[in-house]
C-alpha positions in Angstrom: 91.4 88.9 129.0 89.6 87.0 126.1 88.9 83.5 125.7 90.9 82.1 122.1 88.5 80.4 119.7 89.0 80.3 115.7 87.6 83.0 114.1 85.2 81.5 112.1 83.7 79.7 114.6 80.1 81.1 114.9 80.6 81.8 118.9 82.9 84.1 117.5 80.9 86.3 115.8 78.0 85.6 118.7 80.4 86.7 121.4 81.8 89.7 119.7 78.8 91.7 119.2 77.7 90.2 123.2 81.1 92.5 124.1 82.7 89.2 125.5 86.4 89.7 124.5 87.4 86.9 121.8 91.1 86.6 120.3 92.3 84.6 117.5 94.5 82.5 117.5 96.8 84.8 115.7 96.6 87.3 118.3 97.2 84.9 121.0 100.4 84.0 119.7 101.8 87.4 120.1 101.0 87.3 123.9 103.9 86.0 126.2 101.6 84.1 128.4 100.2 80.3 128.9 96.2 80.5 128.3 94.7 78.2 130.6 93.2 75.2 127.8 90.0 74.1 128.8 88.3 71.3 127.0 84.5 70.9 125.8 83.2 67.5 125.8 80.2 68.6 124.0 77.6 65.5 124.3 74.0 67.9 123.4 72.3 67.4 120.0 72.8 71.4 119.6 76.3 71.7 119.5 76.6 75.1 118.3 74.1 76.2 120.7 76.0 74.8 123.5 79.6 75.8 122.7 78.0 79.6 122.8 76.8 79.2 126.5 80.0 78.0 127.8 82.1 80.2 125.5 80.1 83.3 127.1 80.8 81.4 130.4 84.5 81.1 130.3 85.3 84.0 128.5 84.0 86.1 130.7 87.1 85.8 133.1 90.3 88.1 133.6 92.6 85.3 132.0 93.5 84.3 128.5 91.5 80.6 127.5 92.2 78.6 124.7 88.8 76.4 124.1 88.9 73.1 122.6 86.0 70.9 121.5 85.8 67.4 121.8 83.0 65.0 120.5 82.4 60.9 121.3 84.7 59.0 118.6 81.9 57.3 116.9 78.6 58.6 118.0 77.4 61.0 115.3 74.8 64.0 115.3 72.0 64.8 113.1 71.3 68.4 114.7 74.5 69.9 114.0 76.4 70.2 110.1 78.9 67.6 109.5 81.2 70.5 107.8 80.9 72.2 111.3 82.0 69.3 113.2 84.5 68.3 111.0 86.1 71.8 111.0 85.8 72.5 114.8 85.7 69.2 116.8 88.0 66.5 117.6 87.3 63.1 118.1 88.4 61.7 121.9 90.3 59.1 120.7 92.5 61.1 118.9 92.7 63.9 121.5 93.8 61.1 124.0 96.2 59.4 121.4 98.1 62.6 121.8 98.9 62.4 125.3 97.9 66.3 125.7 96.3 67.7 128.9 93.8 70.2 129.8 93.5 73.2 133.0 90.0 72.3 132.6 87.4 69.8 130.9 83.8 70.3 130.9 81.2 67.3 130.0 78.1 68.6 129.3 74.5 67.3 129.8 72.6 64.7 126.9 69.1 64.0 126.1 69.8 60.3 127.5 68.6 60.3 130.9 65.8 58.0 130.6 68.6 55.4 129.8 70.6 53.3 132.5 74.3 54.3 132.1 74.9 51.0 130.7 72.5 51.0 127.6 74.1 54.6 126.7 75.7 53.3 123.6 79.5 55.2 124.3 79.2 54.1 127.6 82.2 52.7 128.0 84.4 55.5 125.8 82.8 57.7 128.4 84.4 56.1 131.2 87.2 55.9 129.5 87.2 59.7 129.3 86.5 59.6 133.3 89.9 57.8 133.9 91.8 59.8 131.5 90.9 63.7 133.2 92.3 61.8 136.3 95.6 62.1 134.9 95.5 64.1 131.8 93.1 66.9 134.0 93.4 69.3 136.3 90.2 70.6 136.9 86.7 68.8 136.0 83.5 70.5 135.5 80.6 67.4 135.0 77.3 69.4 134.1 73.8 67.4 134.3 73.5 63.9 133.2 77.6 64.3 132.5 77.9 65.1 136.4 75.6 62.2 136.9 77.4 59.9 135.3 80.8 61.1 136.4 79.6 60.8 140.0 77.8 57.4 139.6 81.2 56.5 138.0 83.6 57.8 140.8 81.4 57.0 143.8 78.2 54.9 142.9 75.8 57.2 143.1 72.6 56.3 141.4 70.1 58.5 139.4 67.0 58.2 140.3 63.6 58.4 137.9 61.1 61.1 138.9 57.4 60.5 138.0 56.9 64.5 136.6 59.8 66.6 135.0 61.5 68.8 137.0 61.0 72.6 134.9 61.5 75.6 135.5 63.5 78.4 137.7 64.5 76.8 141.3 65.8 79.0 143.9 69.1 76.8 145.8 70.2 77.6 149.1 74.2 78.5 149.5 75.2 75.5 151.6 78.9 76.3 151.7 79.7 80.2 152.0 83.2 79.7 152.3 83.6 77.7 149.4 85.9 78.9 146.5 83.5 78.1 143.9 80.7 80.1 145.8 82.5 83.4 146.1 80.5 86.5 145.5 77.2 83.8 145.8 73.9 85.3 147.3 72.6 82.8 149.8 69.9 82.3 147.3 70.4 81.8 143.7 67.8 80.7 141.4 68.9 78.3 138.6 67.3 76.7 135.4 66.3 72.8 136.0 65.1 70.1 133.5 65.9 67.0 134.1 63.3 63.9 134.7 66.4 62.2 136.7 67.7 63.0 140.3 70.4 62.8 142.4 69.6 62.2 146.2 71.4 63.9 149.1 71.2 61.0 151.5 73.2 59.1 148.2 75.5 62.0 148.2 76.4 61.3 152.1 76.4 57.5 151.7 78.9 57.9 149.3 81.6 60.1 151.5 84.1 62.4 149.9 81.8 64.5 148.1 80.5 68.3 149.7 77.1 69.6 148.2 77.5 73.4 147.8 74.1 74.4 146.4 70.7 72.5 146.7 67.1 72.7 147.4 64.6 70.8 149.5 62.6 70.1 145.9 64.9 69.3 143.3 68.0 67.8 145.3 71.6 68.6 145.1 72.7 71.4 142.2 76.2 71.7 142.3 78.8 69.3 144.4 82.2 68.9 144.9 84.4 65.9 144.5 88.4 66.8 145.7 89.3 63.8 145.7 89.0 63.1 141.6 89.4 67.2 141.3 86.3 67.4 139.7 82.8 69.7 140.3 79.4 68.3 139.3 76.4 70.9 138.5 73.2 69.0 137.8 71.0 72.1 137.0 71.9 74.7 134.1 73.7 77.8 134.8 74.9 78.0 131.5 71.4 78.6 129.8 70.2 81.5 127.7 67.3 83.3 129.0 65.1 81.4 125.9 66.2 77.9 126.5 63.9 76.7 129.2 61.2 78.7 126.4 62.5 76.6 123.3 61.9 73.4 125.4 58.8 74.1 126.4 57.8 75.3 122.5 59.0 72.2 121.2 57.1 69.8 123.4 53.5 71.6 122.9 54.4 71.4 119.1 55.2 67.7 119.6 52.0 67.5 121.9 53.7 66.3 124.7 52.3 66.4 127.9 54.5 69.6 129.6 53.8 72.1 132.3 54.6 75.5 131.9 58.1 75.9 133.6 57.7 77.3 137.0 58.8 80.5 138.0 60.3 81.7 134.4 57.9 83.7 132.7 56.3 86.7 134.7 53.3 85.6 136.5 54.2 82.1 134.7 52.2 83.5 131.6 54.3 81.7 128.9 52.8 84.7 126.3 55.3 87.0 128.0 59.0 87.3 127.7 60.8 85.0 130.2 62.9 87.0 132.9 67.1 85.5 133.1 67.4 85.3 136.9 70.4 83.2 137.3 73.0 85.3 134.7 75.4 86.9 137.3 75.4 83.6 139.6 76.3 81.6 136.1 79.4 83.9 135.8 80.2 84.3 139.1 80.2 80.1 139.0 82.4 79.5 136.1 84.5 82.9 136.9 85.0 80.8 140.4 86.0 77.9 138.8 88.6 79.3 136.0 90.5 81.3 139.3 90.5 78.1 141.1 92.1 76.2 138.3 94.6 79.6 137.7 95.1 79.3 141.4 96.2 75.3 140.8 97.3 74.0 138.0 101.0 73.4 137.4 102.6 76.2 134.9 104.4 72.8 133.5 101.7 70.9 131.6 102.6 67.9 131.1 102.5 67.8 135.3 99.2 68.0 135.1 97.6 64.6 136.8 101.0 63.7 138.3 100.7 64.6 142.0 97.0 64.1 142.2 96.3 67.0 144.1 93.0 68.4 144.7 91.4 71.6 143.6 90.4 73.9 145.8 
């Protein structure tokens, strides 16, 4: 089944010639069925770029999914049009004026880690937005410095400052087999990190409540699971494409920054050759995992969504 987006959206046009299935919304509404809506908090400079990765991700599932994007009410981007926003996002404020609910709500990563939580400048809308998926969410997917923040909001759980950037390809050991989200999952996946922040495990265990799925003696946790706030936090990025580690590296030697070459990306880690995608079938076997759990869950009745407080999974 095919994931709903507006038809001039250009992840439409992206994902159509990709063979992911896309409807319109006039097509949807000829189907006698409930798409699941899933919500994209979209906090990256590159929104276009971003709302492509998780499109891909989400539409790659046997279900019908209507995508929604959602920016910060007053924080404004320079990277992306201002016609394009204005045509395709949705302020929060108004989105939670409404009083509508969501199957699912990602928050994505930001360029902001070097910042305490409280200097961010929409901290406290943010939190806001963590209290509201308690009641107006079913199922929360918190990716990188979003999963940070949602778990240092939930369970004080700090981020930590690392003294050289964590790049590259990082293989994570499958901690949980049996876990929902981890079915079909090798026991070792490799997956795209770059972050200069970290989450600890010993943190993790302090906090209670929360079950680390994937993670690796180097770079920490990579994906978590909080039941009791029915939410998932990923700190590493699945969701790249196979050039995105490639453009980050680019940009920094243009801005002569100082920048390794990311590690165990490009064959024989010789940056003048095409970088391999290792992590593509564990990113949709992740997200596919996630959609069936929320299809598995979440009330056929909306608006009980966030009423019994039931966990996921």
């Amino acid at each position: 089944m095919p994931i709903k987006i507006p038809e001039d959206l250009p992840a439409y046009d992206v994902l159509t010639r990709e063979g992911v299935m896309v409807m319109s919304e006039g097509q949807a509404a000829l189907q006698d069925i409930r798409p699941l809506r899933i919500g994209l908090l979209n906090l990256m400079p590159k929104k276009i770029q971003t709302e492509n990765q998780f499109a891909r991700l989400i539409g790659a599932t046997p279900l019908q999914i209507e995508l929604s994007l959602i920016r910060m009410t007053e924080h404004q981007t320079k990277n992306t049009a201002a016609e394009h926003m204005e045509s395709f996002y949705r302020p929060f404020s108004e989105v939670a004026a409404t009083g509508e609910k969501f199957d699912g709500f990602i928050i994505t990563g930001a360029p902001i880690e070097h910042l305490e939580f409280e200097d961010v400048t929409y901290w406290d809308e943010i939190c806001q937005v963590f209290e509201w998926t308690q009641t107006h969410v079913q199922s929360t997917f918190g990716v990188c410095w979003g999963g940070m923040a949602m778990i240092n909001y939930f369970h004080g759980v700090p981020k930590h400052m690392l003294d050289s950037k964590y790049f590259g390809c990082f293989p994570q050991t499958n901690l949980d087999p049996a876990s929902p989200y981890l079915r079909g999952f090798s026991d070792i996946c490799t997956v795209p990190v770059s972050r200069w922040t970290e989450v600890r495990q010993s943190d993790i265990l302090a906090a209670g409540g929360l079950n680390t799925l994937l993670g690796d003696e180097e770079t920490g946790p990579c994906l978590v699971e909080d039941p009791g706030h029915r939410a998932v936090y990923v700190f590493n990025h699945f969701e790249y494409d196979s050039d995105t580690l490639k453009q980050e590296f680019d940009r920094d030697i243009a801005e002569g920054k100082a920048i390794g070459v990311p590690l165990n990306y490009y064959p024989s880690d010789d940056p003048s050759r095409r970088p391999q995608n290792r992590w593509r079938s564990h990113a949709h076997l992740l997200y596919g995992n996630w959609i069936n759990q929320i299809y598995q869950t979440t009330p056929f009745d909306m608006t009980k969504i966030g009423a019994t407080g039931g966990d996921v999974g």
